[in-house]
N, C-alpha and C positions, 0 to 999 in steps of 0.2 A: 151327302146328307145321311147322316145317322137312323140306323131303323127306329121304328118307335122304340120305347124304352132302352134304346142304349146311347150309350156317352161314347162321343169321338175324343183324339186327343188334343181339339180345340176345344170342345164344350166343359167348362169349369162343372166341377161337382155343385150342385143344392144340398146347402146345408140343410141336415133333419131339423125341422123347427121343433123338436120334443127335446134336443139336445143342447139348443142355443139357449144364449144369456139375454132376457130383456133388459134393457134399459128403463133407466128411471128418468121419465120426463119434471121439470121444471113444473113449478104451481103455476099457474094462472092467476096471474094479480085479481086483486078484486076490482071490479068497476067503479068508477070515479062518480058517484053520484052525481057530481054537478057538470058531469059528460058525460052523457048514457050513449049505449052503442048502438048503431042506428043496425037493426037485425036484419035489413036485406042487403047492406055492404060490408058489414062486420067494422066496421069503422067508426068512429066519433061523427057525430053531427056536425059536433063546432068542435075547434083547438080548444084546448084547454086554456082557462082565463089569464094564465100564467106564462102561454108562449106566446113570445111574438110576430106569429102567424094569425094570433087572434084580431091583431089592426088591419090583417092584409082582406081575412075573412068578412070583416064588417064592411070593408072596402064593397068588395065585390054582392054582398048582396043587396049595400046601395045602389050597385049599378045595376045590378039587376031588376032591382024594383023602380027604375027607371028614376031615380033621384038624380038633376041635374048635377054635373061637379061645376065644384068651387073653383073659379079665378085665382091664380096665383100672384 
């Protein structure tokens, strides 16, 4: 193991951050009014009304809400 401050000829150099190049991140879409983000998961509440995940989501929280199912 290396003294403090110095580099063995396994330990990679740290790059000087005063020297490197930042990247430019992507925007951040804007939020879907009619799907707000739920701020303690960071996630949608409900699928958006347009995927069809939204039939699977009603599903489940009729069962949830203890709604007998339908007979086939």
């Amino acid at each position: 193991m290396p003294a403090q401050g110095r580099r063995s000829a396994e330990t990679p150099a740290v790059a000087d951050p005063s020297t490197t190049e930042t990247a430019i991140l992507p925007a951040v879409p804007a939020a879907n009014p009619a799907n707000p983000i739920n701020a303690s998961t960071g996630y949608p509440s409900r699928p958006d009304p347009s995927d069809p995940a939204t039939e699977v989501w009603s599903l489940v929280e009729r069962a949830q809400a203890g709604e007998p199912r339908r007979s086939a």
